[in-house]
C-alpha positions in Angstrom: 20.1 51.0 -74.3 19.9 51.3 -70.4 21.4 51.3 -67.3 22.6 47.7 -67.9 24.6 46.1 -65.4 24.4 48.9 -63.0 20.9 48.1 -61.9 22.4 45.9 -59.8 23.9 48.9 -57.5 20.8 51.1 -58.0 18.5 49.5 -57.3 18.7 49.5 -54.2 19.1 53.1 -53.7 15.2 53.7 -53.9 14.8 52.2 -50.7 17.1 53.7 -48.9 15.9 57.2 -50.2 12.4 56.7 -50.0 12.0 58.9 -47.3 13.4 62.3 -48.9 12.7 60.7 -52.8 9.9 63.4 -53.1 11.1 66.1 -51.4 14.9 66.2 -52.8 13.8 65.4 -56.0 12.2 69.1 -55.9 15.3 70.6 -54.9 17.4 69.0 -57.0 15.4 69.8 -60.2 15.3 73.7 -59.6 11.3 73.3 -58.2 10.2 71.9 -61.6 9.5 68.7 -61.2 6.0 69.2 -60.0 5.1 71.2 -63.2 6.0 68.1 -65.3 4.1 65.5 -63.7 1.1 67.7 -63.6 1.8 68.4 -67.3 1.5 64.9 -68.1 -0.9 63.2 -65.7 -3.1 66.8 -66.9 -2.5 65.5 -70.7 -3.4 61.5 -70.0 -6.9 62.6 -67.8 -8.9 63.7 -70.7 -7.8 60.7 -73.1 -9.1 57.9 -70.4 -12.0 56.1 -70.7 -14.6 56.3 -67.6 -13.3 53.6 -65.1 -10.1 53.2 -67.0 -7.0 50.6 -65.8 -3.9 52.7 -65.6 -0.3 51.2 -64.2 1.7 53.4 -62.4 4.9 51.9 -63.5 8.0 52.3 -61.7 5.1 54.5 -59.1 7.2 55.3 -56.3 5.3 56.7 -53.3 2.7 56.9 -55.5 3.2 60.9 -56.4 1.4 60.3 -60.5 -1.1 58.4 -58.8 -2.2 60.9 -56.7 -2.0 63.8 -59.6 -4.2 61.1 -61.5 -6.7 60.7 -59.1 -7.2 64.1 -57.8 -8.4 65.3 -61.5 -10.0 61.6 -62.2 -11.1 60.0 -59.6 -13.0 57.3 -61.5 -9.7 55.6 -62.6 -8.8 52.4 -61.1 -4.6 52.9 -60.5 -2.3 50.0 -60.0 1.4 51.3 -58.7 4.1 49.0 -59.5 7.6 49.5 -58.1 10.2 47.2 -57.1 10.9 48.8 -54.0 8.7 47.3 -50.7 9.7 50.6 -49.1 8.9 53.2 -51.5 5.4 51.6 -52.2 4.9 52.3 -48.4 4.9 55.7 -48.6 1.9 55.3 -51.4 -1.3 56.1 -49.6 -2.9 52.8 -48.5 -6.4 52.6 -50.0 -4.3 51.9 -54.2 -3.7 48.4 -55.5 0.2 47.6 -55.3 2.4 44.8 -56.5 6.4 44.4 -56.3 7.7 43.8 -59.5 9.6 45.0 -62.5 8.0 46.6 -65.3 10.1 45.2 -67.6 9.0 41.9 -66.4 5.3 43.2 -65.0 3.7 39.9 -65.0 0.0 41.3 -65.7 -2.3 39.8 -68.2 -1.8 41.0 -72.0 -3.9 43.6 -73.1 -5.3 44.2 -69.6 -4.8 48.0 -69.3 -6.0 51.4 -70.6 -2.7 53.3 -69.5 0.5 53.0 -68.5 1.8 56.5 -66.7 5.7 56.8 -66.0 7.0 59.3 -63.5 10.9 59.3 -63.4 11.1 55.9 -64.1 11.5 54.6 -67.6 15.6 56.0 -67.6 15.8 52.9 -64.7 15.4 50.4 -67.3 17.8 47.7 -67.3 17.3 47.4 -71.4 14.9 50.4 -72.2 13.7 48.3 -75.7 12.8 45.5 -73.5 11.2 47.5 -70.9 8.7 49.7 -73.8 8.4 46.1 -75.8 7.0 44.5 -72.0 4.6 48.0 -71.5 3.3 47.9 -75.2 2.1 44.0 -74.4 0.5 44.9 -71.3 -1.6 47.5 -73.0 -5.4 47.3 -74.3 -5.0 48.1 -78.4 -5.0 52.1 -78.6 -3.7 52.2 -74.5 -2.0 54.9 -73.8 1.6 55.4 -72.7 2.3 58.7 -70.8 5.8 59.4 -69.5 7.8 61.9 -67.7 11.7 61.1 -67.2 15.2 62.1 -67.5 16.0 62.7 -71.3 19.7 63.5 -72.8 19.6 66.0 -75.2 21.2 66.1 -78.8 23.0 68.6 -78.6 26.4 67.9 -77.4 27.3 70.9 -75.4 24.0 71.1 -73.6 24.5 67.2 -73.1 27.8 68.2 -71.0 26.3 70.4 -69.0 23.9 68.1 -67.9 26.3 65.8 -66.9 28.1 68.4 -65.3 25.0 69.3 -63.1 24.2 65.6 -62.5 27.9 64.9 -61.4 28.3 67.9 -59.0 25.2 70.1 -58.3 22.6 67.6 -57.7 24.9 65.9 -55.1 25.3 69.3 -53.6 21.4 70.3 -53.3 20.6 67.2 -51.6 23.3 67.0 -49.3 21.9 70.7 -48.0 18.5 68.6 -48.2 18.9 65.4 -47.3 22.0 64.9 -45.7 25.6 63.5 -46.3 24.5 59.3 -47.2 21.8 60.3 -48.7 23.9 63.0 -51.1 25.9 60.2 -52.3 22.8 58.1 -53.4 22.0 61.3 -55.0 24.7 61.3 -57.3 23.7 58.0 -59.2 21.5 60.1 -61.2 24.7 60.6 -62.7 24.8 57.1 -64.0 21.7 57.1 -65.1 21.7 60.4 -67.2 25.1 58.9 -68.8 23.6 55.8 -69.9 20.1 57.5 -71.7 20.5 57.7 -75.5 20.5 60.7 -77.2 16.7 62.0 -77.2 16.3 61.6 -80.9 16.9 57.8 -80.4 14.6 57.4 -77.6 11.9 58.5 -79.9 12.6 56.4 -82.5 13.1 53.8 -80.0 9.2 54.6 -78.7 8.1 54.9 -82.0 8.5 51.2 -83.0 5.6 50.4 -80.4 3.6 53.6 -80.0 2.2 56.5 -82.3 3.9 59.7 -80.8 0.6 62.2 -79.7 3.2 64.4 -77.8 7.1 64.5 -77.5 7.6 67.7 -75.1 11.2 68.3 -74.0 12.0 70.3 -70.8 15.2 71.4 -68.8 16.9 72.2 -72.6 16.6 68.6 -73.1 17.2 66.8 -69.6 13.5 66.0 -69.3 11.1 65.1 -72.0 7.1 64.4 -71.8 5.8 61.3 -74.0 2.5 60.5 -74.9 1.9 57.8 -77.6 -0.7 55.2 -78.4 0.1 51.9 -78.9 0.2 50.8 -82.6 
């Protein structure tokens, strides 16, 4: 399960978009986007310790980092992407490294929390990526993650892909131009490749005890919370 081969092309998408990543990732998802990181980073807060570690895997420009910090400011955040140029646009004063998180090269057992915003469905191998997550985590860390889901049911599943084929392309070429539509449109590829949610969650499940399983968007989006067994 994952995007497999197709990393290679999309990967390097995120740095060519790293400039209108936030902004047309709040078009494209109707405006909602912002409620579901806030739902999740506001859901991790309160189970940190004071002064916890927390990765910010697959961070971006940083966007769960800040949520994070602005209600915790004690937490010590490490944003990991693979991208140089989206981790510019991260505000300069947090710890950064390039590198995979399904290869994160941090010390076992070295942090409290691991918080996912839109990321996870980029896994190359999504068991590989949640086996390399679950080693990097403290016993009882804490996995939080927001990203693109694929819902059971069949019908609603089509019209997903129907809205990740052709309206997402649409809204961000009104947003974000022509070249930067057509990177748009790989969200396509990634929506096609995520199992059916019910197997995600049994897939988390054989690292981490499920606190929360939230789905949003009829399906498209799910919240995850779990601690690691």
């Amino acid at each position: 399960m994952g995007i497999g081969y197709r990393w290679r092309r999309l990967y390097p998408i995120y740095g060519k978009i790293a400039g209108v990543y936030d902004r047309t990732s709040r078009v494209v998802t109707l405006f909602l986007i912002d409620g579901w990181r806030k739902s999740i980073a506001m859901s991790l807060a309160p189970l940190l310790p004071r002064g916890a570690r927390v990765l910010d895997a697959g961070a971006g420009p940083g966007t769960m980092s800040g949520l994070l910090l602005s209600v915790r400011g004690d937490l010590n955040m490490l944003l990991m992407d693979q991208s140089i140029d989206m981790l510019l646009m991260a505000p300069r004063d947090l710890d950064k490294v390039v590198a995979s998180f399904e290869e994160p090269s941090l010390r076992p057992a070295s942090m409290d929390a691991v918080v996912m915003g839109f990321s996870l469905h980029a896994s190359h191998d999504l068991s590989m990526a949640v086996t390399a997550l679950w080693g990097i985590l403290k016993p009882r860390g804490i996995l939080a993650s927001v990203n693109i889901g694929h819902p059971d049911n069949g019908f609603i599943g089509w019209l997903g892909h129907l809205y990740t084929m052709y309206i997402i392309p649409l809204l961000a070429f009104l947003v974000a131009g022509r070249r930067n539509a057509s990177y748009f449109r790989e969200i396509n590829t990634i929506y096609d490749a995520m199992p059916p949610n019910r197997k995600l969650k049994e897939l988390m499940e054989t690292r981490f005890s499920t606190i929360r399983w939230t789905p949003r968007g009829l399906g498209t989006v799910f919240e995850y919370i779990g601690v690691k067994r």
